[in-house]
Structure formats: structure tokens, C-alpha cells
NURO-953857 format. One line per field, with one value per atom (N, C-alpha, C): residue number from 0; residue in one letter; atom name; x, y, z. Coordinates in Angstrom, 3 decimals, decimal comma, always signed. Each point is the difference from the previous one (the first is absolute). Layout:
BEGIN
n = [NUM	...]
res = [A	...]
atom = [CA	...]
px = [X	...]
py = [Y	...]
pz = [Z	...]
This chain:
BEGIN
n = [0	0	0	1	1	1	2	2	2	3	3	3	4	4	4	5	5	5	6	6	6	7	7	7	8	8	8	9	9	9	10	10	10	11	11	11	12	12	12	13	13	13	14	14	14	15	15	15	16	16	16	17	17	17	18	18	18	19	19	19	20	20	20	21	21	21	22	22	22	23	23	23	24	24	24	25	25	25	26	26	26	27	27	27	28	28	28	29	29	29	30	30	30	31	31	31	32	32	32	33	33	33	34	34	34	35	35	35	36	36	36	37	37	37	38	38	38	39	39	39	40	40	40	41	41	41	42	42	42	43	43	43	44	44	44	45	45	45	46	46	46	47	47	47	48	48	48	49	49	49	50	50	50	51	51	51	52	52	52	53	53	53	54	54	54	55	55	55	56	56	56	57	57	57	58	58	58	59	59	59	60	60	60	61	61	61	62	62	62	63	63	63	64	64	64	65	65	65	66	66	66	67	67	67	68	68	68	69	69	69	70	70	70	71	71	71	72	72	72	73	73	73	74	74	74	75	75	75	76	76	76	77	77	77	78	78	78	79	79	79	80	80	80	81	81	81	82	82	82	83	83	83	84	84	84	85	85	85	86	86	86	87	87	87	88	88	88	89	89	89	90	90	90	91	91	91	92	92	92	93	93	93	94	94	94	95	95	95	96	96	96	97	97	97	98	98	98	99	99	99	100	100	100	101	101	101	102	102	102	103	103	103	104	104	104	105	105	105	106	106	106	107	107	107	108	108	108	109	109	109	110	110	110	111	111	111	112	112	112	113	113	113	114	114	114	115	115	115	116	116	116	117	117	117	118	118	118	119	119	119	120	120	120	121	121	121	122	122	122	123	123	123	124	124	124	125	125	125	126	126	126	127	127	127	128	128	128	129	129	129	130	130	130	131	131	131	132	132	132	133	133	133	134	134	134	135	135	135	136	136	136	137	137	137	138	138	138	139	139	139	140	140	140	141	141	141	142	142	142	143	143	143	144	144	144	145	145	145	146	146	146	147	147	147	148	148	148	149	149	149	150	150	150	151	151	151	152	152	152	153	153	153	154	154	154	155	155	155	156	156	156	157	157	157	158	158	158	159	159	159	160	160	160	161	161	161	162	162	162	163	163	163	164	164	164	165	165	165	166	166	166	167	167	167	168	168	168	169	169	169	170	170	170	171	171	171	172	172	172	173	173	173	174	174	174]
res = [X	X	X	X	X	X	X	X	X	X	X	X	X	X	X	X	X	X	X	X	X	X	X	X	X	X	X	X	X	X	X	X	X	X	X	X	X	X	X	X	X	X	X	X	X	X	X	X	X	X	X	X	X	X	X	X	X	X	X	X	X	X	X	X	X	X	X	X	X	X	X	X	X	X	X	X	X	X	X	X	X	X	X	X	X	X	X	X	X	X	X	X	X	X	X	X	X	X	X	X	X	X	X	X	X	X	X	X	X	X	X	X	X	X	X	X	X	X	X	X	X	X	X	X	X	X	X	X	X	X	X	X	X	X	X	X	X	X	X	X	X	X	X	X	X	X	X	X	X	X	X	X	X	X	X	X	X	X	X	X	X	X	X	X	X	X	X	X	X	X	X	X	X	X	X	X	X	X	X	X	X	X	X	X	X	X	X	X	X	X	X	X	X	X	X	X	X	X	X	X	X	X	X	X	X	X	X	X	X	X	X	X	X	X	X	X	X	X	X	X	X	X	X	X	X	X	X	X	X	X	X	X	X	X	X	X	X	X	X	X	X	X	X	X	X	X	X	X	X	X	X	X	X	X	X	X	X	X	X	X	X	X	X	X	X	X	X	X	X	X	X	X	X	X	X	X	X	X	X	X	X	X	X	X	X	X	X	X	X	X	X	X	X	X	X	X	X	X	X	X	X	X	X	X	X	X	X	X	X	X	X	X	X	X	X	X	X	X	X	X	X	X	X	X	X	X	X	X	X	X	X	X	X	X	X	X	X	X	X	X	X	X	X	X	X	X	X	X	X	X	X	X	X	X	X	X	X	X	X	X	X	X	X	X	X	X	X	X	X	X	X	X	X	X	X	X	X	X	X	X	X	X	X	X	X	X	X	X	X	X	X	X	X	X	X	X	X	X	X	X	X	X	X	X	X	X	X	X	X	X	X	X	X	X	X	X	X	X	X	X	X	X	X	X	X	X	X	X	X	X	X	X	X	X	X	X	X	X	X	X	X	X	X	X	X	X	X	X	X	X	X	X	X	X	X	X	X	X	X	X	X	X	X	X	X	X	X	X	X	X	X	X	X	X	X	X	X	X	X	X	X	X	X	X	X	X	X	X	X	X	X	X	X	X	X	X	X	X	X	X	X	X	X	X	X	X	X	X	X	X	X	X	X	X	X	X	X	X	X	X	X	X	X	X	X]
atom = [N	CA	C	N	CA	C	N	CA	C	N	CA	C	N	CA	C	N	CA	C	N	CA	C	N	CA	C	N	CA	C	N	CA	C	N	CA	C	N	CA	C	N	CA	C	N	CA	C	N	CA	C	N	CA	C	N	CA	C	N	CA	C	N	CA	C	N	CA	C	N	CA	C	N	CA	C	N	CA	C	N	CA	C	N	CA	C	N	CA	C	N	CA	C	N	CA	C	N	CA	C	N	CA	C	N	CA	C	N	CA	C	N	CA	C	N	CA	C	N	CA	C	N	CA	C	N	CA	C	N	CA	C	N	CA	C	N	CA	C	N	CA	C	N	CA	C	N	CA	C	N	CA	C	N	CA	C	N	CA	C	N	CA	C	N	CA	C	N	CA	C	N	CA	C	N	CA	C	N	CA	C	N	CA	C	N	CA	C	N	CA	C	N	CA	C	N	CA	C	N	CA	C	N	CA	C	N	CA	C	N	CA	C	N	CA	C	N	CA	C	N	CA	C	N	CA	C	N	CA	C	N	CA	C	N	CA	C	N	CA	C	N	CA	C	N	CA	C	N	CA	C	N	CA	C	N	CA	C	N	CA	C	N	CA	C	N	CA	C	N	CA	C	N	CA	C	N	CA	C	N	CA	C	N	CA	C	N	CA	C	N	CA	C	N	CA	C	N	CA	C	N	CA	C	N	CA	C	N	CA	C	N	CA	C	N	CA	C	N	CA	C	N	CA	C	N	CA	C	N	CA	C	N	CA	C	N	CA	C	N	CA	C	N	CA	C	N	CA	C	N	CA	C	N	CA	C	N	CA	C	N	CA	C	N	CA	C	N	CA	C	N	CA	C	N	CA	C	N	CA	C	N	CA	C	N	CA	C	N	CA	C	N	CA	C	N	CA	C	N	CA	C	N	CA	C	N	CA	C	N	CA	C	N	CA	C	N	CA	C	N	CA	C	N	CA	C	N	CA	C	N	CA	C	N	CA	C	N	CA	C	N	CA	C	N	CA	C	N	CA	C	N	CA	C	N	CA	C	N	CA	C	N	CA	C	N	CA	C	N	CA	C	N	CA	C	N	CA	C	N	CA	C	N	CA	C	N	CA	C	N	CA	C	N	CA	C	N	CA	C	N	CA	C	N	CA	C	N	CA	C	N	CA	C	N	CA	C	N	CA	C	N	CA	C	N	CA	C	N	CA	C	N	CA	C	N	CA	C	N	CA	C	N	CA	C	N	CA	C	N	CA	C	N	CA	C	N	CA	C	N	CA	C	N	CA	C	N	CA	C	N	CA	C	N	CA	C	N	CA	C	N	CA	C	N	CA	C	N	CA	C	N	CA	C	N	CA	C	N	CA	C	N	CA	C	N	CA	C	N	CA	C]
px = [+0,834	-0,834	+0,884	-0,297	+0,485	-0,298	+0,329	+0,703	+0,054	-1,147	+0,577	+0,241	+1,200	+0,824	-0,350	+0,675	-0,465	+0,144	-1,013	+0,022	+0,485	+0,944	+1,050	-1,264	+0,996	-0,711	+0,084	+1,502	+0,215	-0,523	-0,521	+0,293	+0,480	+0,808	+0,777	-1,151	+0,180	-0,811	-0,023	-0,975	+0,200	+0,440	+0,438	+0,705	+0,594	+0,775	+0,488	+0,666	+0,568	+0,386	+1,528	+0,461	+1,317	+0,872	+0,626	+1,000	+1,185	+0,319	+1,304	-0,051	+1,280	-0,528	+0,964	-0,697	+0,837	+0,207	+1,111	+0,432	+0,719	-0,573	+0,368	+0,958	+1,056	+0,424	+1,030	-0,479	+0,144	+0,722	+1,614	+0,790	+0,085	-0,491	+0,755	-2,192	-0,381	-1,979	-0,395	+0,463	-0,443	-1,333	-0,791	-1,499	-0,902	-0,755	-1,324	+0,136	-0,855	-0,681	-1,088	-1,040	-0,957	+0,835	+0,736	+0,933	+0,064	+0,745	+0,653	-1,400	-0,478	-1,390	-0,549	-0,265	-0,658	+0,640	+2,085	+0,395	+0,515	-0,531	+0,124	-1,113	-1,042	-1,216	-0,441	-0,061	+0,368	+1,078	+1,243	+1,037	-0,368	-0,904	-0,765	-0,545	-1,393	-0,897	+0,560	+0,839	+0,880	+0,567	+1,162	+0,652	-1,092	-1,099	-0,863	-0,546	+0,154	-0,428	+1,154	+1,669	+0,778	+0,212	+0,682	+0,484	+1,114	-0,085	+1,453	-0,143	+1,122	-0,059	+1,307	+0,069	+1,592	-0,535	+1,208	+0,200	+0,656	-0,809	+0,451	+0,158	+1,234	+0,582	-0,137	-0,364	+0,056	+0,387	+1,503	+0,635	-0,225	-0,720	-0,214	+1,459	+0,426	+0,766	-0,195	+1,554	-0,343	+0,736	-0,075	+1,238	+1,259	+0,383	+1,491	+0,268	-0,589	+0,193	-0,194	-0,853	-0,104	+0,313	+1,103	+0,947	+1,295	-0,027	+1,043	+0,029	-0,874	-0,454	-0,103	-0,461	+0,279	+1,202	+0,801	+1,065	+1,286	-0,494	+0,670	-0,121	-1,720	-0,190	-0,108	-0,489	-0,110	+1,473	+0,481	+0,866	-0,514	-0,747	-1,010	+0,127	+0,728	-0,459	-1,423	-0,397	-1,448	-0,622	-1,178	-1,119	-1,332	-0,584	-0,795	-1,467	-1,098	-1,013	+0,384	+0,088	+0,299	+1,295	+0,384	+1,386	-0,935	+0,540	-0,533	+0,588	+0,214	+1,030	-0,592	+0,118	-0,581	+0,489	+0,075	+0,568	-0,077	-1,048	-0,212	+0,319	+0,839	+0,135	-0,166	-0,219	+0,252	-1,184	-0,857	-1,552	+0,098	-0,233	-0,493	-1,184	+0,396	-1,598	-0,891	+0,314	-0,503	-0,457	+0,456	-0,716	-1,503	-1,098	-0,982	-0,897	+1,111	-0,489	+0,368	-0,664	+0,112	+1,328	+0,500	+1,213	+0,108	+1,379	-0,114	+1,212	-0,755	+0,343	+0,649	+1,517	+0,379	+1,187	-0,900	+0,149	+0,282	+0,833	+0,176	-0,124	-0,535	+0,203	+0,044	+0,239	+0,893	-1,179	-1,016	-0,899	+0,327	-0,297	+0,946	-1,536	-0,183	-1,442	+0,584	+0,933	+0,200	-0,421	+0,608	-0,865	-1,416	+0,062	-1,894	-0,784	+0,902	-0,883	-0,546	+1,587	+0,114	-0,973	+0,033	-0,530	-1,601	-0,518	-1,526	-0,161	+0,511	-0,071	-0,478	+1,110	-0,444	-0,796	-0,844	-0,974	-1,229	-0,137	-1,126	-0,624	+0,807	-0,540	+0,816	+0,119	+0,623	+1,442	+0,964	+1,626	-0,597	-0,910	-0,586	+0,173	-1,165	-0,127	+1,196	+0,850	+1,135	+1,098	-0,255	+1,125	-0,445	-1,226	-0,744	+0,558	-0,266	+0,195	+1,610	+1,069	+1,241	-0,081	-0,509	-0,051	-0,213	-1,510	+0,013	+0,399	+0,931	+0,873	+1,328	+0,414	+1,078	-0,692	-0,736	-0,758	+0,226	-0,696	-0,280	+1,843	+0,701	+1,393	+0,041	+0,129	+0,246	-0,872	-0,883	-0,748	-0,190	+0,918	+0,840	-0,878	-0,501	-0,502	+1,659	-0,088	+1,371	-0,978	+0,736	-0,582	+1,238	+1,099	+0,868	-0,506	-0,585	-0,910	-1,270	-0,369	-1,181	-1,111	-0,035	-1,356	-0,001	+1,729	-0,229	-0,158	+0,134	-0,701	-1,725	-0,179	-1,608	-0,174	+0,110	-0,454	-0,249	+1,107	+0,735	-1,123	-0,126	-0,545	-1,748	-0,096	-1,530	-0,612	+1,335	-0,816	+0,660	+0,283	-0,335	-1,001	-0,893	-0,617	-1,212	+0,058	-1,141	-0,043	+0,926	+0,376	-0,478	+0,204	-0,671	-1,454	-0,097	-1,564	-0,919	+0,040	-0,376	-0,076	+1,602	-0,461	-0,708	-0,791	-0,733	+0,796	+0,947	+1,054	-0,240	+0,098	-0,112	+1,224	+0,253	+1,049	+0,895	+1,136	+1,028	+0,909	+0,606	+1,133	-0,540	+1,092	-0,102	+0,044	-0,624	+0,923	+0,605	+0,228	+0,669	+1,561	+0,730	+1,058	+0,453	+1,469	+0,621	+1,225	+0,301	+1,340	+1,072]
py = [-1,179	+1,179	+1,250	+1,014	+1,255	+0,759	+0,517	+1,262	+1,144	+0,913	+1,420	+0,907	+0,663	+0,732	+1,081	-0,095	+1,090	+1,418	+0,727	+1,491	+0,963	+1,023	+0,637	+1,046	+0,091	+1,082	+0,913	+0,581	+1,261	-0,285	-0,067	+0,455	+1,214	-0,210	+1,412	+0,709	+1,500	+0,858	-0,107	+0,763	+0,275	+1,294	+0,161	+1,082	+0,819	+0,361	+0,599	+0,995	+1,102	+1,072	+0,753	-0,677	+0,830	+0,697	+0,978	+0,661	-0,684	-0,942	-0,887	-0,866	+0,174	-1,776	-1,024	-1,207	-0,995	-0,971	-0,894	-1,132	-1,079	-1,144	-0,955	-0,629	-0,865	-0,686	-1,184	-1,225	-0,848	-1,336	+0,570	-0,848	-1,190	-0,667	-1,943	-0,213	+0,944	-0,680	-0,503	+0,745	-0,237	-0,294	+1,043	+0,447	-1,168	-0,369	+0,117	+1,077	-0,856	+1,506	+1,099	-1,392	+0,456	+1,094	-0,534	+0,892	+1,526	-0,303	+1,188	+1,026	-0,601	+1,268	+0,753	-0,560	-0,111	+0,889	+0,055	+1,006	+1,290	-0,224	+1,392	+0,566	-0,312	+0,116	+0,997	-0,990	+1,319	+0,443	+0,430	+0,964	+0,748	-0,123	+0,964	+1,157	-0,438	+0,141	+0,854	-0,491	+0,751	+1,511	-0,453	+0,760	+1,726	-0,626	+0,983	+1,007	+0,084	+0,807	+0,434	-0,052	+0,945	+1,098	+1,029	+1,253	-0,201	-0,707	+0,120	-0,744	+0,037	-0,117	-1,252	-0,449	-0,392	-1,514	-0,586	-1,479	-0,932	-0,855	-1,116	-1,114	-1,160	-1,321	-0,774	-0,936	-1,178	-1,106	-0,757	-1,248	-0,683	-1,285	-1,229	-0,987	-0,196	-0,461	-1,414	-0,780	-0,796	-0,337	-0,232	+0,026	+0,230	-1,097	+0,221	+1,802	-0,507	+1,435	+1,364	+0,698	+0,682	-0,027	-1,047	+0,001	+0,216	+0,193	+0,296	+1,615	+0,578	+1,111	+1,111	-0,831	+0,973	+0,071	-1,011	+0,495	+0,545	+0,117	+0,699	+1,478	+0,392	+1,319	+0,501	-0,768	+0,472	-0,224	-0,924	-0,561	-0,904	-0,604	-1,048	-1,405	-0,806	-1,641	-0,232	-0,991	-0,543	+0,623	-0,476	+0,229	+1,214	+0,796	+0,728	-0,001	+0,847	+0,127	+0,974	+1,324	+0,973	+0,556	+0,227	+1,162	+1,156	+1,113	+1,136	+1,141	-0,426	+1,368	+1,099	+1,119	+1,167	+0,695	+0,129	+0,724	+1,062	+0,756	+1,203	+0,889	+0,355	-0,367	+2,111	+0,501	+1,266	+1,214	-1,162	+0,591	+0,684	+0,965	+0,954	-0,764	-0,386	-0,657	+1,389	+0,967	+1,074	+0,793	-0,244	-0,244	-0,111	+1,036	-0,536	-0,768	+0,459	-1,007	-1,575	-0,814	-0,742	-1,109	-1,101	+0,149	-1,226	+0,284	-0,670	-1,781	-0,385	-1,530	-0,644	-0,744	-1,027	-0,938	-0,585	-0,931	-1,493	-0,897	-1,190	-0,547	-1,266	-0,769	-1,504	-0,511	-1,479	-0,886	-0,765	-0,434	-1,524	-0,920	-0,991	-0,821	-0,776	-1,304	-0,641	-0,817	-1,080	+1,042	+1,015	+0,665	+0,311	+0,803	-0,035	-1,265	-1,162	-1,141	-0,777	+0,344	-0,220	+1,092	+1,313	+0,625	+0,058	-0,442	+0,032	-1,147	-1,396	-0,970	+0,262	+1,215	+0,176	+1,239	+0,593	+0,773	-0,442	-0,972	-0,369	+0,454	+0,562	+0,193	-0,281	+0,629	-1,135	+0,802	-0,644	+0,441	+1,660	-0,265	+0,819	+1,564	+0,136	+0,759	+0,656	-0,815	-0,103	+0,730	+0,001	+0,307	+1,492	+0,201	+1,636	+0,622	-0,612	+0,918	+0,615	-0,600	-0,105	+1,417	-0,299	+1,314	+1,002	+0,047	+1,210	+0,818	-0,796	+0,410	+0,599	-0,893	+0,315	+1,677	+0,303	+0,821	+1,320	-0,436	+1,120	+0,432	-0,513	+0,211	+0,768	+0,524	+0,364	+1,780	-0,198	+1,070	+0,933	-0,245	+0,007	+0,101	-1,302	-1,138	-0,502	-0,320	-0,992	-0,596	-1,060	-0,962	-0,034	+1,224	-0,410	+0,535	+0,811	+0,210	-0,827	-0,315	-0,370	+0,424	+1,721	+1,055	-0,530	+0,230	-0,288	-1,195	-0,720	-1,313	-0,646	+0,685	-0,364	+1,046	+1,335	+0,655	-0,756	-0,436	-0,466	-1,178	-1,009	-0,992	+0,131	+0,824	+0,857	+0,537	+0,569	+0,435	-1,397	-0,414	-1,469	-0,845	+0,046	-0,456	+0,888	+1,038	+1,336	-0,194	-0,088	-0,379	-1,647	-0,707	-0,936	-0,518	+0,528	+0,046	+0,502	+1,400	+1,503	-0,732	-1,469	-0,565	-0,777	-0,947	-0,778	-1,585	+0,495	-1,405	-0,205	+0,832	+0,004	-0,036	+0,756	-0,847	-1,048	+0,169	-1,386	+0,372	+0,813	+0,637	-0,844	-0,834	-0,996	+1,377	+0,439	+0,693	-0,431	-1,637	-0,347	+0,455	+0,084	+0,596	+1,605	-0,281	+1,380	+0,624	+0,486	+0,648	-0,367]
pz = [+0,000	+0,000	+0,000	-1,127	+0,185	+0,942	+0,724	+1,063	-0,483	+0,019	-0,753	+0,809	-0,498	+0,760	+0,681	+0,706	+1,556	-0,678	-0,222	-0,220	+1,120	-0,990	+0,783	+0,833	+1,237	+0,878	-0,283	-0,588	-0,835	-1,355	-0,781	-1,226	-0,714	-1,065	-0,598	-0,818	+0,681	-0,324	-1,652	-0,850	-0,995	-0,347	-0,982	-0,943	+0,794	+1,369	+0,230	-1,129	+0,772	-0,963	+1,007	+0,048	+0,561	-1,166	+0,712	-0,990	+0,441	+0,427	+0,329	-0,638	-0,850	-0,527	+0,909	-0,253	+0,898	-0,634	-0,249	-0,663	+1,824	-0,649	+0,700	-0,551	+0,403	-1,136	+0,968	-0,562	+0,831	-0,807	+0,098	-0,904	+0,186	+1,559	+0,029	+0,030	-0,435	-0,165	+0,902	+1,553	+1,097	+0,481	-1,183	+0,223	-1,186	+0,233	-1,242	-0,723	-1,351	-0,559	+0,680	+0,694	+0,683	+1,450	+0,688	+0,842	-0,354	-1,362	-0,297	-0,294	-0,721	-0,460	+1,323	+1,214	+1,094	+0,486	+0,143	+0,706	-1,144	-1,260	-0,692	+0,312	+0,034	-0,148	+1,416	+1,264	+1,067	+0,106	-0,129	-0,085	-0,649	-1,398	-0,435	+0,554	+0,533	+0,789	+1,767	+0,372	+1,066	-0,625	-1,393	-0,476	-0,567	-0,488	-0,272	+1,312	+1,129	+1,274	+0,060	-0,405	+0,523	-1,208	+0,644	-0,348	-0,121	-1,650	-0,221	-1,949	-0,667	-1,532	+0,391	-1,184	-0,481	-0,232	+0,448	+0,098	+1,213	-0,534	+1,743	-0,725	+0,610	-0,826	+1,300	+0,000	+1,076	-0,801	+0,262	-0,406	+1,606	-0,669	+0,996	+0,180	+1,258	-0,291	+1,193	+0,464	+0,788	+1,241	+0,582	+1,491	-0,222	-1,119	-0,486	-0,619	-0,909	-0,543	+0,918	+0,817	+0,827	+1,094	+0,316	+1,100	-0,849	-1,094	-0,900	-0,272	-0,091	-0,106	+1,561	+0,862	+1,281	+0,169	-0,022	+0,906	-1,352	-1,590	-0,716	+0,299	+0,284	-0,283	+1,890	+0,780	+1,499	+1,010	-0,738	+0,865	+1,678	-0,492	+1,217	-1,069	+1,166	-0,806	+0,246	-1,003	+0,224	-0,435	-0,626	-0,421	+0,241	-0,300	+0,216	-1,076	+0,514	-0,525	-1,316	+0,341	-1,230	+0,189	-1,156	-0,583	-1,161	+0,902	-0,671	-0,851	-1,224	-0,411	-0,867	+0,691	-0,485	-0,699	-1,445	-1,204	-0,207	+0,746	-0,569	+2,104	+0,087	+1,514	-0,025	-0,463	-0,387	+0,094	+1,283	-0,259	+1,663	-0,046	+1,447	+0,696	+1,321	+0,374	+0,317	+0,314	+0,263	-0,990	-1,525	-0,892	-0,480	-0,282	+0,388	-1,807	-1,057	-1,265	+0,349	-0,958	+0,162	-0,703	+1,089	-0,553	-1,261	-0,516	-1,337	+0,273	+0,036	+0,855	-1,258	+0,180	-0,459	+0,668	+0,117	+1,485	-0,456	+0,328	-0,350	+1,619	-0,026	+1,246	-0,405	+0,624	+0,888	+0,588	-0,641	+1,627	-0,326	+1,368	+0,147	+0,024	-1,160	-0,027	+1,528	+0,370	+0,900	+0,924	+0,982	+0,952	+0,093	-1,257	+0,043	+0,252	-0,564	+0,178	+1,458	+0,754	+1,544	+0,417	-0,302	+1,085	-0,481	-1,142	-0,819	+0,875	+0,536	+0,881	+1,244	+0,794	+1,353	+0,355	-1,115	+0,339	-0,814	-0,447	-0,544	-1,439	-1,033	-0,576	-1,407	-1,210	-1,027	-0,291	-1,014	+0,190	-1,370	-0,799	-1,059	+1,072	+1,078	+0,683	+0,835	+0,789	+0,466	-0,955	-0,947	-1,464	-0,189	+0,148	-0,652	+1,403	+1,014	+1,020	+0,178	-0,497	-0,026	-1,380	-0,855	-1,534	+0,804	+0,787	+0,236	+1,807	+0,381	+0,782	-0,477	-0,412	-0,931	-1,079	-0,493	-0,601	+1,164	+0,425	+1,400	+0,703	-0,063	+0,617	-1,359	-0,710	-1,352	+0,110	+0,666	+0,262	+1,114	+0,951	+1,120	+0,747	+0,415	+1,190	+0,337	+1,066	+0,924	+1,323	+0,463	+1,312	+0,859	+0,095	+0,961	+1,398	+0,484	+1,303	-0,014	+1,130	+0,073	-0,576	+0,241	-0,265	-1,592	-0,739	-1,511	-0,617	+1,104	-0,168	-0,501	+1,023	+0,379	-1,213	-0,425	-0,888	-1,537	-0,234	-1,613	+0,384	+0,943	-0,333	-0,183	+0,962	-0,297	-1,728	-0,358	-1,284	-0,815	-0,169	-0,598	-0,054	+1,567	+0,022	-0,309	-0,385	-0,525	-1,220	-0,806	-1,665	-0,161	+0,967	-0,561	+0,543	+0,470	+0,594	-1,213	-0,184	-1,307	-1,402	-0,056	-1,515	+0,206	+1,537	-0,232	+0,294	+0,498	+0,368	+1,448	+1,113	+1,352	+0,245	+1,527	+0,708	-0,218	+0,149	-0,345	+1,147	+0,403	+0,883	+1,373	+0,474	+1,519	+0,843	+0,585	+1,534	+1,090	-0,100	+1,091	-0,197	-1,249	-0,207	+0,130	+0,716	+0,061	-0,606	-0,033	-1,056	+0,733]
């Protein structure tokens, strides 16, 4: 007997309209196809509520590789969630246009997958939330105090609430 498949709790909004564009690109095909559409689709949908133009790159990568990558570009062995590099680093946060983003990041499938594990929800979701953190550090959000902690993770969870995704951000974690 067929089993038909469990309909997503999120589903990806339609037609979003951001002025960001975003490319995923996921060289060892970490993701599905179905995956991948799901997290262009809300990164979309997120990307369209900020104040800001340009471009955003997210390469999927995998333990090896992004323990290859932190401790090239951070100097930390081991593995992490995101690497954030901000290209266009030249923007005034005090600035009140909006800024012109080209942003490459680093997000690690094997973490998302562990940590989509220990909060209950899927590595897809786990992966968007990593874009648009990584996104938000770019827009000068930081989590090295507490206050800027709880802030940055707040409007994440405002952006993804607004596209219709909800909440993803654990608060049992601290910086």
C-alpha cells in the first residue's frame, strides 16, 4: 500500500519578489532537487522583506570540507554551521539607503542535519536559517553580546514568520 507523503508544514510561498537574488549551489548534491527548490524558494520569500539589493551565494558543503574552510579562513579547527564573507564590506550601517549586498557564504548540510535532528525540524529548514543569518551579519546584525544575540535571532524569527515559514531559531542556545 502507498503512503502519501506527509505535506510540508511550511510550504514555499509563491512568487516571492525580492530584489536579492540568491543562488544556491550545491557541488557534492548534498540536497534533492525537491530540497533545493524549497530552500530557494523561502530564502526568497525572507530575502523579499529586507532593505537591501545585490546578491547572496550559499555553497553547501560537508564536514570535511567546512572544517577545511574554517580553520583556512577563521583559523578554528573543526567544523561549523556558517562562513560569512562579505564583499561589499563598504556599506555605513548608519547608512539609512539600502545596502547593496554581495555576500558569499559557507553552510555546512552535515551540521544542519545534526542540529535539524535535535530541534525537531528538517536539515532544508536548518540550512535557510544558516542563509539568512549569515545574510543578516552582512547587514550589521552580530550575536557577540547577549542583547545582540537575542536581537539578530528575533528578527530571523520575524522574517521567517512574515514569509509564512515560522520560527526555526532554538533559544536554548547561547553565543
Amino acid at each position: 500500500m502507498h503512503t502519501p507523503p506527509e505535506e510540508d508544514p511550511h510550504p514555499p510561498p509563491t512568487k516571492p519578489t525580492a530584489l536579492i537574488e540568491f543562488e544556491l549551489i550545491d557541488p557534492l548534491s548534498l540536497l534533492s532537487d525537491s530540497a533545493t527548490k524549497k530552500i530557494q524558494s523561502w530564502t526568497n520569500a525572507v530575502f523579499a522583506q529586507l532593505r537591501a539589493t545585490g546578491s547572496v551565494r550559499a555553497k553547501v558543503v560537508n564536514d570535511l570540507q567546512m572544517a577545511d574552510a574554517h580553520q583556512r579562513f577563521s583559523g578554528i579547527p573543526g567544523t561549523t554551521d556558517v562562513l560569512t564573507f562579505d564583499l561589499n564590506d563598504q556599506h555605513d550601517p548608519n547608512d539609512e539607503t539600502p545596502k547593496v549586498l554581495d555576500t558569499d557564504l559557507i553552510v555546512c548540510f552535515d551540521e544542519a542535519s545534526r542540529q535539524a535532528d535535535s530541534h525537531n525540524h528538517s536539515t532544508e529548514h536548518e540550512l535557510l536559517l544558516y542563509i539568512i543569518h549569515g545574510t543578516l551579519h552582512c547587514l550589521g546584525y552580530n550575536d557577540h553580546t547577549q542583547e545582540d544575540f537575542k536581537a539578530m535571532h528575533k528578527r530571523e524569527d520575524q522574517l521567517l514568520t512574515d514569509a509564512g515559514i515560522g520560527p526555526l531559531f532554538h533559544q536554548g542556545t547561547n553565543p
